[in-house]
MARTOR-226764 format. One record per atom (N, C-alpha, C, CB): residue number from 1; residue in three letters; atom name; x, y, z negated. Coordinates in nm, 3 decimals, always signed. Glycine has a CB too. Layout:
REM residues N
{seq: NUM, type: ALA, atom: CA, X: X, Y: Y, Z: Z}
...
REM end
This chain:
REM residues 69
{seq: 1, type: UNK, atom: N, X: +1.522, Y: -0.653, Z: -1.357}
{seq: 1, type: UNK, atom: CA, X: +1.431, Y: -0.701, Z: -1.457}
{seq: 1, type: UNK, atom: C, X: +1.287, Y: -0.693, Z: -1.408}
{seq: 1, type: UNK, atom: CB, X: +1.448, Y: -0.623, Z: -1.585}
{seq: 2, type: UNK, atom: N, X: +1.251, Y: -0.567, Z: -1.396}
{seq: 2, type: UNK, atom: CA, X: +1.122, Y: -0.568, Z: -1.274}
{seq: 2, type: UNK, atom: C, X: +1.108, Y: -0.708, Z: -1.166}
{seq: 2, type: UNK, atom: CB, X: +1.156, Y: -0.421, Z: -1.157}
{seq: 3, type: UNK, atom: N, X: +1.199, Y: -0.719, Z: -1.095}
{seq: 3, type: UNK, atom: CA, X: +1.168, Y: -0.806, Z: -0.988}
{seq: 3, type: UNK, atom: C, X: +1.111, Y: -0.962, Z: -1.066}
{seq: 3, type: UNK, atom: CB, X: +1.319, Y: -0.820, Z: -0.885}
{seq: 4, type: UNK, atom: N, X: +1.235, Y: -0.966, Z: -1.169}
{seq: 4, type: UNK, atom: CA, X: +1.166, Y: -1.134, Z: -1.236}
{seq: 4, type: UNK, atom: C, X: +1.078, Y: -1.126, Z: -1.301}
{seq: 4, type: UNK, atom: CB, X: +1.242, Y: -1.226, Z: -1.329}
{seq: 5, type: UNK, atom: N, X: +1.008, Y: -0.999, Z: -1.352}
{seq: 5, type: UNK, atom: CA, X: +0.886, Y: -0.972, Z: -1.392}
{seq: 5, type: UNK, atom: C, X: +0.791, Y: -1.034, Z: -1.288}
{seq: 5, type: UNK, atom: CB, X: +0.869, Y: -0.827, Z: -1.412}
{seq: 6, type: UNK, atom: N, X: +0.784, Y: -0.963, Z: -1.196}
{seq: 6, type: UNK, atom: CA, X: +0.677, Y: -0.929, Z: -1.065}
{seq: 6, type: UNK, atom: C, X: +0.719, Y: -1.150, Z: -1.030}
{seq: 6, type: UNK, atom: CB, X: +0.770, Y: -0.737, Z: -0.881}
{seq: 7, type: UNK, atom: N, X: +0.791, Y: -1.170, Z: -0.991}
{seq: 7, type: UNK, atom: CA, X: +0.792, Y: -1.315, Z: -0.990}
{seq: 7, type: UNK, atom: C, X: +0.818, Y: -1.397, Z: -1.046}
{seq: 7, type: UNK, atom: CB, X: +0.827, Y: -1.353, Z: -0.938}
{seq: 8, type: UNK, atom: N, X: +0.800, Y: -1.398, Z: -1.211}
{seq: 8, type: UNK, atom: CA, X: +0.698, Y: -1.455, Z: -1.302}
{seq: 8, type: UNK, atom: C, X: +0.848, Y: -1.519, Z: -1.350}
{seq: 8, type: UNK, atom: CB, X: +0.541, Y: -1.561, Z: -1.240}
{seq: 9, type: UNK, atom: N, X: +0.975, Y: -1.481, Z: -1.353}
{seq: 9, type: UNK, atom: CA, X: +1.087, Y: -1.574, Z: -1.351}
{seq: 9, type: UNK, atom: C, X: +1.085, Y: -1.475, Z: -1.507}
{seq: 9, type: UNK, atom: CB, X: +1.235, Y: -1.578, Z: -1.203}
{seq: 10, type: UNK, atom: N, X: +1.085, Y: -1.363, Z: -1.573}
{seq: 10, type: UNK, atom: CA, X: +1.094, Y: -1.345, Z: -1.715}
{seq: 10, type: UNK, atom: C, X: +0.876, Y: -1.320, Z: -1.736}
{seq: 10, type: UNK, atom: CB, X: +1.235, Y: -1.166, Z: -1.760}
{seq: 11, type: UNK, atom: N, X: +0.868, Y: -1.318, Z: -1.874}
{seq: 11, type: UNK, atom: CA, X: +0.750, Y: -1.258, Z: -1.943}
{seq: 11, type: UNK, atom: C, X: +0.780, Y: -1.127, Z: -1.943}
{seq: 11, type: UNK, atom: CB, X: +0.719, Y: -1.307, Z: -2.081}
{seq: 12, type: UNK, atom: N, X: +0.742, Y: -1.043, Z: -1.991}
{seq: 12, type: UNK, atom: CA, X: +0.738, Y: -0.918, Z: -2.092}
{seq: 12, type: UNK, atom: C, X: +0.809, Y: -0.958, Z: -2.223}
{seq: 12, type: UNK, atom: CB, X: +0.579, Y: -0.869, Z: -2.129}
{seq: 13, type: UNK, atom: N, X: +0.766, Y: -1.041, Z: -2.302}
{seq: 13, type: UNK, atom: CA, X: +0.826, Y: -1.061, Z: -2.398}
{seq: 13, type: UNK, atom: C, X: +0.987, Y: -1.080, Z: -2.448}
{seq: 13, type: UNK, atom: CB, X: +0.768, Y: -1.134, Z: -2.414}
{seq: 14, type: UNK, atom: N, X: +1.015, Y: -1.118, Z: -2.341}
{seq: 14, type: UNK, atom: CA, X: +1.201, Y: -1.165, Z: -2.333}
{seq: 14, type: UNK, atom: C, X: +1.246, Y: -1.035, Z: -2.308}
{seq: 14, type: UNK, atom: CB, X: +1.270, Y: -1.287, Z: -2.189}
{seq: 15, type: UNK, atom: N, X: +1.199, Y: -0.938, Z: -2.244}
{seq: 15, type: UNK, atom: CA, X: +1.269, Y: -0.789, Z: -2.295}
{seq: 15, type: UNK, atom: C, X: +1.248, Y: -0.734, Z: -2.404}
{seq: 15, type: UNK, atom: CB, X: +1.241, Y: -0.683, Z: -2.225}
{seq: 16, type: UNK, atom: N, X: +1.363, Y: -0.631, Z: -2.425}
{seq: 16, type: UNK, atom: CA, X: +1.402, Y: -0.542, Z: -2.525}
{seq: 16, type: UNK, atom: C, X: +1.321, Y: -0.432, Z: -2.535}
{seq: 16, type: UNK, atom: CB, X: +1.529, Y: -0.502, Z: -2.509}
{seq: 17, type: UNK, atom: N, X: +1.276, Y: -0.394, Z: -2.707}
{seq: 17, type: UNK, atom: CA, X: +1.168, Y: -0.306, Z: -2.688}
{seq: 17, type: UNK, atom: C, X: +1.222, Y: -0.210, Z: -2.626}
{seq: 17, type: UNK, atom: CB, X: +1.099, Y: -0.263, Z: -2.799}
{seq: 18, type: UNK, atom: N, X: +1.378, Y: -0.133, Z: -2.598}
{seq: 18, type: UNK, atom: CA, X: +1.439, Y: -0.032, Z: -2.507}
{seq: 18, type: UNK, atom: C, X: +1.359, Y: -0.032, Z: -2.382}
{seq: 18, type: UNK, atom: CB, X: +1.590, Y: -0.062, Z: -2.476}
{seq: 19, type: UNK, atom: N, X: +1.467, Y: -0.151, Z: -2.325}
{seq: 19, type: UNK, atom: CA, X: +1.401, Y: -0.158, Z: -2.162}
{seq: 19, type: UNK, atom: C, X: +1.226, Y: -0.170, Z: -2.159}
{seq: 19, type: UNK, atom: CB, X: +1.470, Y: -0.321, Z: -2.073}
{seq: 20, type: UNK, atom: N, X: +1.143, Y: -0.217, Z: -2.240}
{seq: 20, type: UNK, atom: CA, X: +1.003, Y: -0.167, Z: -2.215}
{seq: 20, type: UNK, atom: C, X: +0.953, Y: -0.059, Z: -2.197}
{seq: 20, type: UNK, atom: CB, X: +0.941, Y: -0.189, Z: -2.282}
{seq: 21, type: UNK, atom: N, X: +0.989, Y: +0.008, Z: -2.323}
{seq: 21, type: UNK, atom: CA, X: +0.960, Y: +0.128, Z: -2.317}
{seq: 21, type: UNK, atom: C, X: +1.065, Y: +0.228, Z: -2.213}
{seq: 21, type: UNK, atom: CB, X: +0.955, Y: +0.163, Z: -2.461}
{seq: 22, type: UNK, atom: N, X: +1.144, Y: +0.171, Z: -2.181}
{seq: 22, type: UNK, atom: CA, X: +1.236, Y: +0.235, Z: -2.037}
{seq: 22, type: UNK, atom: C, X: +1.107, Y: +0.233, Z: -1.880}
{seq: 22, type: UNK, atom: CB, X: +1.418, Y: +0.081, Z: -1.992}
{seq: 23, type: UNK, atom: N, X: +1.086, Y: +0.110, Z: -1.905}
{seq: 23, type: UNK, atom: CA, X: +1.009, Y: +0.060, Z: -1.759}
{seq: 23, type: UNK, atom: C, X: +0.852, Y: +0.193, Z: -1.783}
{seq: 23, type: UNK, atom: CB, X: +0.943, Y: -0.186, Z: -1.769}
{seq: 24, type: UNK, atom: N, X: +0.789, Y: +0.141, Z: -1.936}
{seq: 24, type: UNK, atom: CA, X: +0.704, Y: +0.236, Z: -1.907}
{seq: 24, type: UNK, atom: C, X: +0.711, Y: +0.408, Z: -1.910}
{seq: 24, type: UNK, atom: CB, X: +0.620, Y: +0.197, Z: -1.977}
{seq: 25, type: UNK, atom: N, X: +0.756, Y: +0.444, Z: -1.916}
{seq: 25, type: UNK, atom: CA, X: +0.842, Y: +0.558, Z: -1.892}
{seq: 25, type: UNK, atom: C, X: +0.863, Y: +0.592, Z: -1.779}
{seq: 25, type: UNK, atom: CB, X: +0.949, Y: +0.550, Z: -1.935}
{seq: 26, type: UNK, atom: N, X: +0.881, Y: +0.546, Z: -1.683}
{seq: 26, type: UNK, atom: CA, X: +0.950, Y: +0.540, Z: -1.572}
{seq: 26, type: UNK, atom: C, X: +0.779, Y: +0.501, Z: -1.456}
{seq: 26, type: UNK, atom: CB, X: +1.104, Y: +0.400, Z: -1.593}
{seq: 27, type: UNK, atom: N, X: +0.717, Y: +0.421, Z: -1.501}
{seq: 27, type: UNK, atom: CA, X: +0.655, Y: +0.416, Z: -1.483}
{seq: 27, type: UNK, atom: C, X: +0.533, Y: +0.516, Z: -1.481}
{seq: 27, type: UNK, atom: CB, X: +0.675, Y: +0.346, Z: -1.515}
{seq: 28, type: UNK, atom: N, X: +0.467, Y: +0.546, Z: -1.600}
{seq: 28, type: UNK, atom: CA, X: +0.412, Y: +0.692, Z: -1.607}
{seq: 28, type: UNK, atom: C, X: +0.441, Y: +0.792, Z: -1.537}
{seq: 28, type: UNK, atom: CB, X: +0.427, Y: +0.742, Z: -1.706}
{seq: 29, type: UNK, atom: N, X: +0.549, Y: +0.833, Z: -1.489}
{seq: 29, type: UNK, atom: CA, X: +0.619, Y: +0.918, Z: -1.418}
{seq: 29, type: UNK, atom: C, X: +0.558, Y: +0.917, Z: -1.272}
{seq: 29, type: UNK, atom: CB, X: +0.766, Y: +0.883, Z: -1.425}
{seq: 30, type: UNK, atom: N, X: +0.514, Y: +0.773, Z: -1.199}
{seq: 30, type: UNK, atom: CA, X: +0.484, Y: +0.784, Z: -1.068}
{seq: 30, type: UNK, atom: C, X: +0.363, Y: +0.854, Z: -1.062}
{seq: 30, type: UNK, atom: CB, X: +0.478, Y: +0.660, Z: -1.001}
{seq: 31, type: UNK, atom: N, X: +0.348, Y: +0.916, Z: -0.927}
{seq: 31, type: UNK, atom: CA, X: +0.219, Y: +0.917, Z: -0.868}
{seq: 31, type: UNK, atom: C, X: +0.127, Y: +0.830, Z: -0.841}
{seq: 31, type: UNK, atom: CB, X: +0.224, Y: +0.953, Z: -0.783}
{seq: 32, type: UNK, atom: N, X: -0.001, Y: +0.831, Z: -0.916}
{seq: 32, type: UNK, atom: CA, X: -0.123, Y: +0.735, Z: -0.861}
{seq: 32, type: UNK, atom: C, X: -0.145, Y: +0.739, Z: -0.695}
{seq: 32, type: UNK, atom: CB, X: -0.274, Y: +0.789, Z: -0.934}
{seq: 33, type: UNK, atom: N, X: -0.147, Y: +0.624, Z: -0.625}
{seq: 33, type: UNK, atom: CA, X: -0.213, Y: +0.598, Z: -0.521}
{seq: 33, type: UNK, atom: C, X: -0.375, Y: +0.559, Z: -0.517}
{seq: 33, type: UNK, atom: CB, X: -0.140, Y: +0.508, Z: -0.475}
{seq: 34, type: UNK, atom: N, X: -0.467, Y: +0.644, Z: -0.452}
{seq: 34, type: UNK, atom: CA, X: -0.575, Y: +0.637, Z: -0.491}
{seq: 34, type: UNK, atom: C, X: -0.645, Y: +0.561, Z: -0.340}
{seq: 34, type: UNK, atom: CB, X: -0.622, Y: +0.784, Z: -0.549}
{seq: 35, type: UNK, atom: N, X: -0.640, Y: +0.405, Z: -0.337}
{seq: 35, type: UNK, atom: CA, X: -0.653, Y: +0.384, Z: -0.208}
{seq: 35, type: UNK, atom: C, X: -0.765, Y: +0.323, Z: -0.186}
{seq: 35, type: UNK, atom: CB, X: -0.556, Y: +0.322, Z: -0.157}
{seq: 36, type: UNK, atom: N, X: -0.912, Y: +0.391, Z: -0.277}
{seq: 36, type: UNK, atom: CA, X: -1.034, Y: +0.433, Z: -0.239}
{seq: 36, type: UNK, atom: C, X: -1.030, Y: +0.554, Z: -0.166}
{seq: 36, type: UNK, atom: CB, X: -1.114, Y: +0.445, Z: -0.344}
{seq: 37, type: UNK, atom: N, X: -1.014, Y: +0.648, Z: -0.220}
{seq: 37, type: UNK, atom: CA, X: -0.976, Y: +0.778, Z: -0.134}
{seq: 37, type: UNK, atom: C, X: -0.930, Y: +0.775, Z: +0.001}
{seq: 37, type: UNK, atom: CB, X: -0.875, Y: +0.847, Z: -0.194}
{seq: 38, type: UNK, atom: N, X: -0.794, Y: +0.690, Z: +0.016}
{seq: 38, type: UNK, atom: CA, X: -0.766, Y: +0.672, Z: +0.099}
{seq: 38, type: UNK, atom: C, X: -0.828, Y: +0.598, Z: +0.207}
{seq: 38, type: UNK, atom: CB, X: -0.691, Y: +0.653, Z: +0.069}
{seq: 39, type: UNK, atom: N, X: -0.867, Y: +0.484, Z: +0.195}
{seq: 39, type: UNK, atom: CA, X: -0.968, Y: +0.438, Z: +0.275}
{seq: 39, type: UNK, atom: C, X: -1.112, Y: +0.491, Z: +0.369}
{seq: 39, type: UNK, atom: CB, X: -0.998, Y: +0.371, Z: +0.199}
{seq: 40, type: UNK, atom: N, X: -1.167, Y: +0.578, Z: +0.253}
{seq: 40, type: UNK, atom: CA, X: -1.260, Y: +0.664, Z: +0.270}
{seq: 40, type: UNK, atom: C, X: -1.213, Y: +0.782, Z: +0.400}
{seq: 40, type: UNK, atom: CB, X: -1.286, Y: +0.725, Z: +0.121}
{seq: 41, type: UNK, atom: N, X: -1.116, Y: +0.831, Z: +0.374}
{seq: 41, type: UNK, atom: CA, X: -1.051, Y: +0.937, Z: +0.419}
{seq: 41, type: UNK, atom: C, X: -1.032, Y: +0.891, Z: +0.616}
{seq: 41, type: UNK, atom: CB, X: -0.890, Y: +0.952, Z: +0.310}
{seq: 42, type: UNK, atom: N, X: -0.972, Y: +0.779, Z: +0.594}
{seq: 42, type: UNK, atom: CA, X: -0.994, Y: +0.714, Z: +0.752}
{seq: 42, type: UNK, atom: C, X: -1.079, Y: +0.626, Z: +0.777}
{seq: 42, type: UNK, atom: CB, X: -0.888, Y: +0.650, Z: +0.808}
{seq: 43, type: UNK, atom: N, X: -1.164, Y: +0.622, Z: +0.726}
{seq: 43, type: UNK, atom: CA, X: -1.280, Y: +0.475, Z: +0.768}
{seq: 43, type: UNK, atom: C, X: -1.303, Y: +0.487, Z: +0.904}
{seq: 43, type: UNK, atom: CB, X: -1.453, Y: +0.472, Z: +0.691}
{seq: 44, type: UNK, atom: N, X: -1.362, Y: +0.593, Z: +0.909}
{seq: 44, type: UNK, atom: CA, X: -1.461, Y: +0.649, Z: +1.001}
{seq: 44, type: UNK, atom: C, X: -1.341, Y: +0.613, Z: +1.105}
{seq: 44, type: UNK, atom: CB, X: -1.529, Y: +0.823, Z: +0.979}
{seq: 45, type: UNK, atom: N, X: -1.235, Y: +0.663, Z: +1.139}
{seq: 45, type: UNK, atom: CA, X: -1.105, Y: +0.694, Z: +1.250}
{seq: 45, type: UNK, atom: C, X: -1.099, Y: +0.531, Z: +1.291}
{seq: 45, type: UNK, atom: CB, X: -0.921, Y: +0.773, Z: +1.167}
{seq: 46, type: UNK, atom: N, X: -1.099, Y: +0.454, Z: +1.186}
{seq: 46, type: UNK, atom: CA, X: -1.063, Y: +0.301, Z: +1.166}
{seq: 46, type: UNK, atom: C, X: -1.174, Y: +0.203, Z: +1.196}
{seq: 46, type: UNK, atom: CB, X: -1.020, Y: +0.274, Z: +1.017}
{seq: 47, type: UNK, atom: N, X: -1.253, Y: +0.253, Z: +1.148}
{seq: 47, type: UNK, atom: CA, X: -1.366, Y: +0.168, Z: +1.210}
{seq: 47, type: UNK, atom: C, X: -1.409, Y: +0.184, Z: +1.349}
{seq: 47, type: UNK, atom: CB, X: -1.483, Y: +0.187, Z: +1.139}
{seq: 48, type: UNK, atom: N, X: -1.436, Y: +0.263, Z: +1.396}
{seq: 48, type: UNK, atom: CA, X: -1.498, Y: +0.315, Z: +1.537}
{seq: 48, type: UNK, atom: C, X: -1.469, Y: +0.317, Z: +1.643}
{seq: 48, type: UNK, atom: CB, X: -1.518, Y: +0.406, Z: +1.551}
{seq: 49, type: UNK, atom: N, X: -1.265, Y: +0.264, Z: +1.627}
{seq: 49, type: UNK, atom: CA, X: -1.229, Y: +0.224, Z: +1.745}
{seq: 49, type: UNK, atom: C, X: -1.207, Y: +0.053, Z: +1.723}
{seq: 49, type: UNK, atom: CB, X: -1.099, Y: +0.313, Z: +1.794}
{seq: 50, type: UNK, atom: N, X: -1.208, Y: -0.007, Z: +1.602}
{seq: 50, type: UNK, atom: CA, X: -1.276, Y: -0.146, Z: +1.600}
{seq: 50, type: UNK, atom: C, X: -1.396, Y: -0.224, Z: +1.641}
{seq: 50, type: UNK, atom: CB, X: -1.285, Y: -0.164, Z: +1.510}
{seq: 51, type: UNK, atom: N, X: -1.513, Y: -0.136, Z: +1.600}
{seq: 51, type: UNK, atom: CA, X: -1.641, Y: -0.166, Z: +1.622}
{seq: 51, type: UNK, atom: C, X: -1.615, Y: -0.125, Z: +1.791}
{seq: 51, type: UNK, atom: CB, X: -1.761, Y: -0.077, Z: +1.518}
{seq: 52, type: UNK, atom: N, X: -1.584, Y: -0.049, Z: +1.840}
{seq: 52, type: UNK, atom: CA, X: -1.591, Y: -0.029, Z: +1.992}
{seq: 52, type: UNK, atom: C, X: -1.543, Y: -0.138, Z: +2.065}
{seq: 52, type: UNK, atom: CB, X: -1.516, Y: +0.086, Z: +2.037}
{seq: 53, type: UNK, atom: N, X: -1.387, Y: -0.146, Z: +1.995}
{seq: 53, type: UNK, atom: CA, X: -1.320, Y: -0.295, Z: +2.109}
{seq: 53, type: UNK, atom: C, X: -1.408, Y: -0.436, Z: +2.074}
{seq: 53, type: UNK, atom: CB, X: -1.112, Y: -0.349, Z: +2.061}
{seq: 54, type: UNK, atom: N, X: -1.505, Y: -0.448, Z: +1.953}
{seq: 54, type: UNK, atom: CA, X: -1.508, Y: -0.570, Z: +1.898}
{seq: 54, type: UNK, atom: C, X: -1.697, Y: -0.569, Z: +2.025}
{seq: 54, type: UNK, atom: CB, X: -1.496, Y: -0.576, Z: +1.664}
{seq: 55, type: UNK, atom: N, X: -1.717, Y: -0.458, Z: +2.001}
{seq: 55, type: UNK, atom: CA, X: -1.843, Y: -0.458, Z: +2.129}
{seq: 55, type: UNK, atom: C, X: -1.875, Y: -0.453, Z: +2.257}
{seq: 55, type: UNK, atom: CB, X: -1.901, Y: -0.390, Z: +2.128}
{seq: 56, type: UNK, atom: N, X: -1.692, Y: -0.433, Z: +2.316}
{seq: 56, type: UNK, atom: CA, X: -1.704, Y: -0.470, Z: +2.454}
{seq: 56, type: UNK, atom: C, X: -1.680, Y: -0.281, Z: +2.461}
{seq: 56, type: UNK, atom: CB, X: -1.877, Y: -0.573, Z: +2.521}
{seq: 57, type: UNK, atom: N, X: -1.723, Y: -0.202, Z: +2.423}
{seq: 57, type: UNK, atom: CA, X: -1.742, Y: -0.070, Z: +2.483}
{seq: 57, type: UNK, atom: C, X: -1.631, Y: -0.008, Z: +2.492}
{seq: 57, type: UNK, atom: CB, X: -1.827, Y: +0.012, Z: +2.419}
{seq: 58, type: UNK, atom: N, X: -1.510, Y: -0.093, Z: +2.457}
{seq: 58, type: UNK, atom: CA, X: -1.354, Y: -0.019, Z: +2.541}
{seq: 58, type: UNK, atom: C, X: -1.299, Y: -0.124, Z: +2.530}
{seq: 58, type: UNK, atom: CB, X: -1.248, Y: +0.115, Z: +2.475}
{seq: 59, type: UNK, atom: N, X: -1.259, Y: -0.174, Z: +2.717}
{seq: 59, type: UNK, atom: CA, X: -1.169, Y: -0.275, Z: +2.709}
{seq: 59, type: UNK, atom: C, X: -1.032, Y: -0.263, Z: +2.675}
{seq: 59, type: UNK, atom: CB, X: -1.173, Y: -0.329, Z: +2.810}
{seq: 60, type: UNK, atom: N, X: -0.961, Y: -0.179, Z: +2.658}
{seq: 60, type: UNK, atom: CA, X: -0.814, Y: -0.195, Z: +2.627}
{seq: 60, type: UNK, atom: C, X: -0.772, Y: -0.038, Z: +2.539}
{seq: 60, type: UNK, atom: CB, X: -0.716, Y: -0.222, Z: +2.794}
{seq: 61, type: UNK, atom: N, X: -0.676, Y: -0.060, Z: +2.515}
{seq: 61, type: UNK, atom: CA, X: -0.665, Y: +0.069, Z: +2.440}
{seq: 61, type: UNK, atom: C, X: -0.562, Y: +0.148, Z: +2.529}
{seq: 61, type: UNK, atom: CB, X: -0.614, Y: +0.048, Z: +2.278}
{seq: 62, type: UNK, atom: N, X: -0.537, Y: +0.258, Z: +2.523}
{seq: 62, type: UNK, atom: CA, X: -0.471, Y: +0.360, Z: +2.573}
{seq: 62, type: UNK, atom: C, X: -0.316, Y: +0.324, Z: +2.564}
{seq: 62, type: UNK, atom: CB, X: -0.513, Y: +0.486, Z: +2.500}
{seq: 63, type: UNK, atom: N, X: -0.222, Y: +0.343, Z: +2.676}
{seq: 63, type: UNK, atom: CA, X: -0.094, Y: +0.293, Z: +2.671}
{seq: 63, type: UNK, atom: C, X: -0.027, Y: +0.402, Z: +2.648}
{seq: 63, type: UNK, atom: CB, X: -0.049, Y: +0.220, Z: +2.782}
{seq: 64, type: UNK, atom: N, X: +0.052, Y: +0.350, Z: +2.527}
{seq: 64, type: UNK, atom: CA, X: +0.157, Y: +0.453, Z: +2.477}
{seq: 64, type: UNK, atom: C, X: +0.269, Y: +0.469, Z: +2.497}
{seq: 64, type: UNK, atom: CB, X: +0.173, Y: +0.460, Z: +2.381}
{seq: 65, type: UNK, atom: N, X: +0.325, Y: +0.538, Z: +2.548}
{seq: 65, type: UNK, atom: CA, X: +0.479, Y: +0.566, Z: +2.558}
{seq: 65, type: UNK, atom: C, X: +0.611, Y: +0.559, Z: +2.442}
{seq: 65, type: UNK, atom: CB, X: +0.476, Y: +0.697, Z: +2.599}
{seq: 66, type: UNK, atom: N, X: +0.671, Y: +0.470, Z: +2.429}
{seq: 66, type: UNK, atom: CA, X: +0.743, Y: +0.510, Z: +2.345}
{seq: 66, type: UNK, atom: C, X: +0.878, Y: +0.547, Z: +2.397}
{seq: 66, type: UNK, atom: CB, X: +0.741, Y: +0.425, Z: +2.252}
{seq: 67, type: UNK, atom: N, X: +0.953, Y: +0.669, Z: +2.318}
{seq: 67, type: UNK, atom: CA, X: +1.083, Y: +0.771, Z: +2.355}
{seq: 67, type: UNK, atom: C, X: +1.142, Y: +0.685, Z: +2.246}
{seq: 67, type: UNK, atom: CB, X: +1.078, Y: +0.969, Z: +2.335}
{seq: 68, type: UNK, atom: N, X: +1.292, Y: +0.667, Z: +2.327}
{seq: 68, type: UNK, atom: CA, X: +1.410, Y: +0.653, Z: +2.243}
{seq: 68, type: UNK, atom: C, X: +1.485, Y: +0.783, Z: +2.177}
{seq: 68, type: UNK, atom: CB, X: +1.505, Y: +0.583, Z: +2.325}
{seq: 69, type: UNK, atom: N, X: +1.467, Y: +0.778, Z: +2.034}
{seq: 69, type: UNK, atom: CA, X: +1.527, Y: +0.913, Z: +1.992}
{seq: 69, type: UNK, atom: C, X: +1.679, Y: +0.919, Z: +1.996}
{seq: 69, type: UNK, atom: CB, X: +1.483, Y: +0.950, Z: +1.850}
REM end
């Protein structure tokens, strides 16, 4: 029911006041993602090796190894 919500295939309205108040319920329950915070939190990490490659002042980035677990 969610999904044909989210792609517009039901309204809100065509559900049952149950399942509404099911969804919000369920809903309330999650954790807020606060992705100002988050952003903030790595800007600095995120920006600085952008602004570096985008200025010429590191041509390539560091080669990583990846292990097969």
């Amino acid at each position: 029911m969610i999904l044909a919500l989210q792609h517009g295939l039901m309204t809100p309205d065509e559900l049952s006041k149950h399942h509404r108040a099911s969804i919000k319920e369920i809903m309330s329950s999650q954790q807020l993602v606060d992705f100002d915070a988050l952003a903030a939190q790595h800007w600095e990490d995120l920006m600085t090796l952008t602004c570096a490659l985008v200025c010429g002042r590191v041509s390539h980035l560091p080669v990583q190894e990846v292990h097969a677990g």
